[in-house]
C-alpha positions in Angstrom: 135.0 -56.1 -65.5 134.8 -52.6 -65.0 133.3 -52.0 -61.4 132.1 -48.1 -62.7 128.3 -47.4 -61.1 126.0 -46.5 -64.0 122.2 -45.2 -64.0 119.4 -47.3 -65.1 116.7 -45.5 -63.7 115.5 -42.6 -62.2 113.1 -41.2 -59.7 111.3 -38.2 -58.0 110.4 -40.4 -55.3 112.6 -42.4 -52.9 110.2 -45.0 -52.2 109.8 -45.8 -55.9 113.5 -46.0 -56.3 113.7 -48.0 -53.3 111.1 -50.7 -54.4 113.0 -51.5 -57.5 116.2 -51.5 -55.7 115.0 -54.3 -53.6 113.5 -55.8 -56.9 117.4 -56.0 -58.7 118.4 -57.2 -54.8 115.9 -59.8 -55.5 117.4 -61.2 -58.6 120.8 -61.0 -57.2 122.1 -57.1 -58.4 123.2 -55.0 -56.4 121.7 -51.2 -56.5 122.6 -48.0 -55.4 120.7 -44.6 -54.8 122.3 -41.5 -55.8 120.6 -38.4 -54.7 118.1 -39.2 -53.1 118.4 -36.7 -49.7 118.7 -34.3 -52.2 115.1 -34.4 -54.1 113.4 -35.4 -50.8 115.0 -32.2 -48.9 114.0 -30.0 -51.8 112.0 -31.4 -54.3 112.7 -28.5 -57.2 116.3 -29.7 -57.0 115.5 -33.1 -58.7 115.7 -31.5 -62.2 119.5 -29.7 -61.3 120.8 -33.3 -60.1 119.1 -35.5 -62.5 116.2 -36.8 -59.6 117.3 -39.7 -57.6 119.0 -42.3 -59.2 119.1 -46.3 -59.6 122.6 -47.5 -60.3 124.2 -50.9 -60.9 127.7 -51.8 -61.7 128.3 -51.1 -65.4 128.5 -55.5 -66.0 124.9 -55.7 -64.5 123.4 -52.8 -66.4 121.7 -54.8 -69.1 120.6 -57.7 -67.0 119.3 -54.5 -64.4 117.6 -53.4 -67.5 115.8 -56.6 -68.2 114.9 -57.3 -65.1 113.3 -54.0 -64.5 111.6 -54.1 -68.0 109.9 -57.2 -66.5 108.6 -56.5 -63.2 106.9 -53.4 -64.7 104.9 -55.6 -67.1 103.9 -57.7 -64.9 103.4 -55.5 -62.2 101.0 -53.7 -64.2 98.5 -57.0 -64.4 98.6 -58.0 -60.6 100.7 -57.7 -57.7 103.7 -60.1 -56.5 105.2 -61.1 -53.2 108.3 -59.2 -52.9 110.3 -61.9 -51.6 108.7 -65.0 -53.0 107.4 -63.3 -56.3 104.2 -65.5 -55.3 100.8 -63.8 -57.3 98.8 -61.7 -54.3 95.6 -60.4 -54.8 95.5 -56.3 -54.8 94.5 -55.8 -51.5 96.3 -58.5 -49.7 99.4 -57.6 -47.7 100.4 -61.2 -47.0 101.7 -63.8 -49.5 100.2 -66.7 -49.4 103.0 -68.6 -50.1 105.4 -67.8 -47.9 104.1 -65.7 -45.2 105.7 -62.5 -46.0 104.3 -59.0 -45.5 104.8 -55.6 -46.0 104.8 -54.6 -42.7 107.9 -56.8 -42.1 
């Protein structure tokens, strides 16, 4: 299997990219991010390098795909513990499930 890093998603902000990262971490892909010092040093460079960038090995693209495909549906409805995936109401920052929090 080819080990070759390819994009599957891209970003102006690092936080964003770093939330779905942890999201493909979650369901057992890694993720890179590419570029990211860049666009958060100087913003207007985002466009010349392509903004900051999610990649997975090329084998996990497609599953990457998926997976991100789905936490943006359902993230769109209601929020979801990050480590449990447990429901959590909008405004609550710890699951009730398993304890975890943002501030962690």
């Amino acid at each position: 299997m080819s080990q070759e890093l390819v994009t599957v998603m891209t970003f102006m902000s690092e936080e964003d990219a770093e939330l779905k990262r942890m999201l493909l971490e979650r369901s057992g892909i890694q993720g890179f991010i590419t570029d990211a010092e860049v666009v958060s040093m100087t913003w207007l460079l985002g466009n010349a390098v392509g903004a900051i960038k999610l990649q997975v090995a090329e084998a996990d693209a497609e599953r990457a795909v998926d997976v991100l495909k789905h936490a943006a549906h359902t993230h769109r409805k209601e929020n979801h513990c990050l480590a449990c995936n447990a429901k959590m109401a909008p405004n609550q920052d710890v699951c009730p499930q398993c304890g975890w929090t943002y501030e962690q």
